[in-house]
Every structure is written in structure tokens, then in C-alpha cells.
C-alpha positions in Angstrom: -87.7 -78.2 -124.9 -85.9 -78.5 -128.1 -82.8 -76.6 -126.5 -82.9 -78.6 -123.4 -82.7 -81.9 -125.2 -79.4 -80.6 -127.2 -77.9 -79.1 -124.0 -78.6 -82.9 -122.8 -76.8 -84.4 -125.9 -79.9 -84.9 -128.1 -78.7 -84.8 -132.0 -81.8 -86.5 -134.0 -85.1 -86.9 -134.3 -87.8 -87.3 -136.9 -91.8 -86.4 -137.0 -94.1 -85.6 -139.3 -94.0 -82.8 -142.0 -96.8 -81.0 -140.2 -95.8 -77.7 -138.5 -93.2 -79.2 -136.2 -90.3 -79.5 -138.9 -90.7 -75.4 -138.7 -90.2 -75.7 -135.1 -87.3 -77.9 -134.9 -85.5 -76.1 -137.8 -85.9 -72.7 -135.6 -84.4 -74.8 -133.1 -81.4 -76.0 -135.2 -82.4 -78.8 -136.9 -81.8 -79.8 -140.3 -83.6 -82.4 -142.5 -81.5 -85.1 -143.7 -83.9 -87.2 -145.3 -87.3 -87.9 -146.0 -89.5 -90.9 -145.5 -93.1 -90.8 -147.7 -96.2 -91.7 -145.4 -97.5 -95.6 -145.2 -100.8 -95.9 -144.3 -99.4 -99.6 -142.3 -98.1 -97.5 -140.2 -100.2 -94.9 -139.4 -100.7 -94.0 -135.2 -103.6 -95.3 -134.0 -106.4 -92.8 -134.6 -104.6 -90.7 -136.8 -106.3 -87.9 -137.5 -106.7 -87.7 -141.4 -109.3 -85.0 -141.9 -106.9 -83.2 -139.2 -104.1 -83.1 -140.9 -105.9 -82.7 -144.3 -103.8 -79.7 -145.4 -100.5 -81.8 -145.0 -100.1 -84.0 -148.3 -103.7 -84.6 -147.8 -103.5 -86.2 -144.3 -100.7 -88.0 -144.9 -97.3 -86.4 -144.1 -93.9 -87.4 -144.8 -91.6 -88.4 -141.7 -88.7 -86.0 -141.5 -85.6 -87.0 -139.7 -83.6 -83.7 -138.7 -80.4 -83.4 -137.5 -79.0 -81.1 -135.0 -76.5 -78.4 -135.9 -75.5 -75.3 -134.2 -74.5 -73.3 -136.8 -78.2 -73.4 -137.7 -80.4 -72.2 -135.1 -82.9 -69.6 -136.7 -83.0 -71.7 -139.5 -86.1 -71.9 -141.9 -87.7 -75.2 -142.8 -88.6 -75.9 -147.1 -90.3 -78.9 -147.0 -89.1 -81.7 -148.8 -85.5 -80.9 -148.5 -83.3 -83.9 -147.8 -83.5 -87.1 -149.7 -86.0 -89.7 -150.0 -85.6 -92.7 -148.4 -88.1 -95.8 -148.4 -86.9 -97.1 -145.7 -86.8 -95.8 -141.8 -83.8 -97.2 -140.6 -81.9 -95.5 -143.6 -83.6 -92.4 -142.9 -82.0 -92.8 -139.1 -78.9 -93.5 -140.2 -78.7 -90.2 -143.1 -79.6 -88.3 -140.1 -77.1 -89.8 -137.7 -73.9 -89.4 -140.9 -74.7 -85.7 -141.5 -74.4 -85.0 -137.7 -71.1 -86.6 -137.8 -70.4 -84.6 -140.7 -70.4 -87.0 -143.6 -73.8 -87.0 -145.1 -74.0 -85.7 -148.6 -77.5 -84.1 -148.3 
């Protein structure tokens, strides 16, 4: 799916720091910044005790960038910066696709 949406021109995305970073990285993607969890924001019936073993139910979003020079990649979590806000964390992931991020 992942390969589809970059055929079709897909270059970012974020999620959670659950398994799919790993996923996406394999993919091609590349994290460009972090965002730590907010419980304000949590998805409506997030699962906490599901996701226990990730920061203790409460993951960081990722926002990955696309690069093809990277597929295969490997994941380490908490590469990339932290940001405290999601619209920066957008925006670093949108600048390193065009090549001038400094993560």
C-alpha cells in the first residue's frame, strides 16, 4: 500500500511509534520529527493497556518522509527531532522531502 501511495505522489505521513514506523521505514520512509503523546488528543477509545509496551500506552506521533534512496531502511525510534507542536512536525517532514531539513 505504502508503494502504491508513492507511485501516486504520496511523500508524508505521520502515525504512531507502534510497529508501523518499522513498516513505513521498510517502505522508504524516514522520520523527520517527533511529536510526544497528549492524552487531549487521544483517538477515541484508545487502547492504553493495548499499546502498553509503547511508552507505556502512549506513543509518540512520527511524521516520515518519503525518500527513495531509502527503501529497506531500518526504523530507531526516536530519531528526528522533537517538536511540540503538529503543524511544525508537518512542515519538518514536508522541508526534508524538499531537501532542506536539517534532521
Amino acid at each position: 500500500m505504502l508503494r502504491q501511495a508513492t507511485r501516486l505522489g504520496g511523500f508524508r505521513l505521520d502515525c504512531f511509534d507502534t510497529v508501523l514506523p518499522t513498516l513505513c521505514a521498510d517502505a522508504g520512509f524516514v522520520p523527520g520529527a517527533h511529536l510526544a503523546w497528549n492524552d487531549d488528543y487521544a483517538p477515541d477509545s484508545w487502547g492504553y493497556q493495548q499499546f502498553g509496551r509503547f511508552n507505556g500506552g502512549r506513543p509518540d506521533v512520527v511524521f516520515m518522509a518519503y525518500d527513495s534512496d531509502r527503501i529497506g531502511g531500518i526504523y530507531t525510534s526516536g530519531t528526528g527531532v522533537y517538536v511540540d507542536d503538529y503543524d511544525l512536525g508537518i512542515a519538518l517532514a514536508q522541508a526534508f522531502r524538499r531537501g532542506t531539513s536539517t534532521t
